[in-house]
Backbone as CSV, one residue per row, in Angstrom:
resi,resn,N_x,N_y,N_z,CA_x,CA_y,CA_z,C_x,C_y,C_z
1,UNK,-10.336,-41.393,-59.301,-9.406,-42.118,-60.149,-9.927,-42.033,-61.581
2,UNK,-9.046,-41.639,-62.573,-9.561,-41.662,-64.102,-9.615,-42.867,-64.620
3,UNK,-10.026,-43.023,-66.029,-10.109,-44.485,-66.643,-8.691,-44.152,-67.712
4,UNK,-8.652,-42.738,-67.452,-7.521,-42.230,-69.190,-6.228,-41.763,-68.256
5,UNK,-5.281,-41.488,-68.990,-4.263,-40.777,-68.832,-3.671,-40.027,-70.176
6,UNK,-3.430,-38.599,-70.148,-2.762,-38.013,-71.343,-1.412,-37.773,-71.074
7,UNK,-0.432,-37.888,-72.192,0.570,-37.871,-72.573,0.957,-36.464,-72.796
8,UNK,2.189,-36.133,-72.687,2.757,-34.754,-73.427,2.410,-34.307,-74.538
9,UNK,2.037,-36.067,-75.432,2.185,-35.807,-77.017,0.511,-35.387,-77.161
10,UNK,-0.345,-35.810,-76.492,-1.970,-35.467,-76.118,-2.150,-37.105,-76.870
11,UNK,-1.803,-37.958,-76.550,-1.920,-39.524,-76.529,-2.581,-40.325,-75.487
12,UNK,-3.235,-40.880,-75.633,-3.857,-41.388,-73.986,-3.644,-42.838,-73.946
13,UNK,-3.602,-43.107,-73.160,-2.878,-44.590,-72.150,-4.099,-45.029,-71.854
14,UNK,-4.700,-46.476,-71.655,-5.744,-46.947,-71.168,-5.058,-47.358,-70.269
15,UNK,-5.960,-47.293,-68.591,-5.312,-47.884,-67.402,-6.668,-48.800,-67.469
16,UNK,-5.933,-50.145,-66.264,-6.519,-51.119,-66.126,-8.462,-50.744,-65.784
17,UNK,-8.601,-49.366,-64.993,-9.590,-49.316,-64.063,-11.455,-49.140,-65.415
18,UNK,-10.514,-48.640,-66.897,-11.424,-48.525,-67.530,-12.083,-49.805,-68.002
19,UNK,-13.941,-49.394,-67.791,-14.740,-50.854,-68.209,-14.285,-51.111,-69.386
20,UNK,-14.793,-52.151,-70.128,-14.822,-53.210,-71.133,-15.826,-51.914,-72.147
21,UNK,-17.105,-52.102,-70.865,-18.255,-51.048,-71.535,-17.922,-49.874,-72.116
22,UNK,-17.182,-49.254,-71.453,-16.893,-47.707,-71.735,-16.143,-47.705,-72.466
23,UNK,-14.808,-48.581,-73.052,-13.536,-48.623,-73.912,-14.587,-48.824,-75.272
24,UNK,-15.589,-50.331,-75.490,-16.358,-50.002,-76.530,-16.839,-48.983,-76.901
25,UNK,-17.422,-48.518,-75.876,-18.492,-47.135,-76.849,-17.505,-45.983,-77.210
26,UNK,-16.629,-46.371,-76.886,-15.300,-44.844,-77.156,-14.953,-45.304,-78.695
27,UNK,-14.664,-46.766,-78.647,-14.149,-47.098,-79.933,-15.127,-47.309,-81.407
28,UNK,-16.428,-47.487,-80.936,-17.440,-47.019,-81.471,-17.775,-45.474,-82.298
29,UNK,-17.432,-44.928,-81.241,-17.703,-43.545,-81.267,-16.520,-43.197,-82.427
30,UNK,-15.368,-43.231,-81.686,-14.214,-42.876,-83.060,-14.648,-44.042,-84.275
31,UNK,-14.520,-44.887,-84.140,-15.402,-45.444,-85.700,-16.278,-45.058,-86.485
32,UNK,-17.036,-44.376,-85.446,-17.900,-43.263,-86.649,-17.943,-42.022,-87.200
33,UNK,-16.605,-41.313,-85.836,-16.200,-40.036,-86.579,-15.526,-40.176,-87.850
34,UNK,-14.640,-41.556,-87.835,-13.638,-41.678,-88.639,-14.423,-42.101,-89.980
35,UNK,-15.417,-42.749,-89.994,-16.260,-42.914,-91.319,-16.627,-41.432,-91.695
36,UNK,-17.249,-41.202,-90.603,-18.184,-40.070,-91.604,-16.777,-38.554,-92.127
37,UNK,-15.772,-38.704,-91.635,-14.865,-38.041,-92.324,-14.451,-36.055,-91.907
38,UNK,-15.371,-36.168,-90.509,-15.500,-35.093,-90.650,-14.060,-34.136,-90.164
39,UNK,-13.405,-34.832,-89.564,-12.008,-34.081,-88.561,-11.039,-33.947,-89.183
40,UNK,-10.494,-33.009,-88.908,-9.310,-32.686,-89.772,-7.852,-33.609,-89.532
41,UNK,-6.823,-33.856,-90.720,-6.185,-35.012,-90.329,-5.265,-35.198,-89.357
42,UNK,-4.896,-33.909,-88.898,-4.392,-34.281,-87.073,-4.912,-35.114,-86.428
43,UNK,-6.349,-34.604,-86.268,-7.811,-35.048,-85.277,-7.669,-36.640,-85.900
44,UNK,-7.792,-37.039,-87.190,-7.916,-38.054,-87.604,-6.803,-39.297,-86.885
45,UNK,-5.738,-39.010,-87.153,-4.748,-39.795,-86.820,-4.498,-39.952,-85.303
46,UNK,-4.840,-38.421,-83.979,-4.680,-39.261,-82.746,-6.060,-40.022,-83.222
47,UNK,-6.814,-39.849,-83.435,-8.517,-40.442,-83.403,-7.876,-41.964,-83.249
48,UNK,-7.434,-42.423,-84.774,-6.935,-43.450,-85.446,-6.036,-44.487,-84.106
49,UNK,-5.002,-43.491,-83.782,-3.687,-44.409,-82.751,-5.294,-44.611,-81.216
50,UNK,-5.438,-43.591,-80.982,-6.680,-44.105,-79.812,-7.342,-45.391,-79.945
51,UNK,-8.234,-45.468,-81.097,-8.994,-46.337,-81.531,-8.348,-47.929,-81.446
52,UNK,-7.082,-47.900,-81.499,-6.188,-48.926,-82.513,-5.659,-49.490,-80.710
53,UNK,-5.752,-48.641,-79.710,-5.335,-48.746,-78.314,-6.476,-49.269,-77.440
54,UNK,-7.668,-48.594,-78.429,-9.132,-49.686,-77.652,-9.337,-50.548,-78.251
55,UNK,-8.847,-51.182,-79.263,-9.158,-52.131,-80.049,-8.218,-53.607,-79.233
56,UNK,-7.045,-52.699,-79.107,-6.096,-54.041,-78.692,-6.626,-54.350,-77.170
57,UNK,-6.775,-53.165,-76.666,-7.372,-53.425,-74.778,-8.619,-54.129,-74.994
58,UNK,-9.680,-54.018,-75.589,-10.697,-54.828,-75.713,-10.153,-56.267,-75.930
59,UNK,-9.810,-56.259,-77.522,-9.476,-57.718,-77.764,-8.735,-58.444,-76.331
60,UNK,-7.635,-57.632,-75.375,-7.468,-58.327,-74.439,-8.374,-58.925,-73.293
61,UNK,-9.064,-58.158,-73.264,-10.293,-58.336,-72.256,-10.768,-59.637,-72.544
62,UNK,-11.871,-59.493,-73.978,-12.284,-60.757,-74.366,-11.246,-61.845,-74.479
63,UNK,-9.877,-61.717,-74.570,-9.710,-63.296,-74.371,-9.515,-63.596,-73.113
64,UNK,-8.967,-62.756,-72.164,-9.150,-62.910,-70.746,-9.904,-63.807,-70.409
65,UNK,-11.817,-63.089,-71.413,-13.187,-63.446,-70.681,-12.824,-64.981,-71.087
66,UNK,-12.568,-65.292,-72.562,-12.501,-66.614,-73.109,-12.107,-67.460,-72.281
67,UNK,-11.027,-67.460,-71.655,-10.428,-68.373,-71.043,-10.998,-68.816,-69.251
68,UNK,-11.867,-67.768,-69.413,-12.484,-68.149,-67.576,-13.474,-68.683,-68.210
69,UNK,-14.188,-69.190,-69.209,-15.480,-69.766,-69.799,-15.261,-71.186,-69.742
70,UNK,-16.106,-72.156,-68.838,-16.552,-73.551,-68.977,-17.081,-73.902,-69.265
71,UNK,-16.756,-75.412,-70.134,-18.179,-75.939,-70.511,-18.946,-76.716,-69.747
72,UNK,-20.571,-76.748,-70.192,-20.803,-77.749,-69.079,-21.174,-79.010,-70.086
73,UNK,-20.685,-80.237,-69.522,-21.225,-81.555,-70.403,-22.084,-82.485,-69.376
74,UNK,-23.028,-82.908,-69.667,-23.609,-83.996,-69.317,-23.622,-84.963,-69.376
75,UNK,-23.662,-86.179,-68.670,-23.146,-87.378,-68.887,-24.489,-88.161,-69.200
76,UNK,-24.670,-89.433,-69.629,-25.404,-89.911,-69.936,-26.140,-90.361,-68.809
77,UNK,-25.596,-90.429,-67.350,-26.530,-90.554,-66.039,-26.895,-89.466,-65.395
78,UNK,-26.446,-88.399,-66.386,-27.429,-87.092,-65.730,-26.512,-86.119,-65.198
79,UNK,-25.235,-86.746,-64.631,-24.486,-85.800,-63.964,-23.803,-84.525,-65.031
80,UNK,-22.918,-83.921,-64.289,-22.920,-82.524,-64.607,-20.984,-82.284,-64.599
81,UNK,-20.543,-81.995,-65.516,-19.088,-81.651,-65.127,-19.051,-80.801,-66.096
82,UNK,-17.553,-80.182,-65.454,-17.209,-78.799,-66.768,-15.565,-79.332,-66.947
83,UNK,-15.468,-78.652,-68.057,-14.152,-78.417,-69.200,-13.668,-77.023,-69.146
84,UNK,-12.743,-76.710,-69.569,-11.988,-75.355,-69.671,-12.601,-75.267,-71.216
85,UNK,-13.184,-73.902,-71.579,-13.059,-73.567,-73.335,-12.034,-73.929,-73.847
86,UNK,-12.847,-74.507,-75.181,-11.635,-74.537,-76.309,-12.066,-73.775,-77.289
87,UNK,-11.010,-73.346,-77.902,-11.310,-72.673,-79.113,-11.452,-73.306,-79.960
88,UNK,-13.004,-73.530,-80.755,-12.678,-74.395,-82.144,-12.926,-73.934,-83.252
């Protein structure tokens, strides 16, 4: 099973099965081709729409993660309960 799928247009689709891990270091990776300037501006722009497709799949991930995160509070007799995250 792949983590990618290509398009007709040579566009790639992130499917669910790709890590968190591996979508970063991809988007990493095009972040630094795209600084250092070296690809020509075809290369640049899928680079660009890719990047912009791991950016949004990540950001989904992490709020995913956000929202399974509890807090834990302690009570003043010691005991132990949790809260759902909030964002503050």
């Amino acid at each position: 099973m792949t983590a990618v799928e290509n398009s007709p247009q040579n566009s790639t689709k992130i499917t669910p099965e790709i890590p968190f891990e591996q979508a970063l270091k991809e988007l990493e990776a095009i972040v630094r081709k795209l600084e250092s300037g070296s690809g020509d501006l075809e290369n640049s722009i899928a680079d660009y729409v890719r990047g912009t497709e791991l950016k949004d799949y990540c950001q989904k991930k992490l709020d995913s993660a956000r929202l399974k995160v509890e807090s834990i509070l302690l009570a003043k007799d010691g005991s132990a309960t949790t809260q759902p995250f909030e964002n503050s």
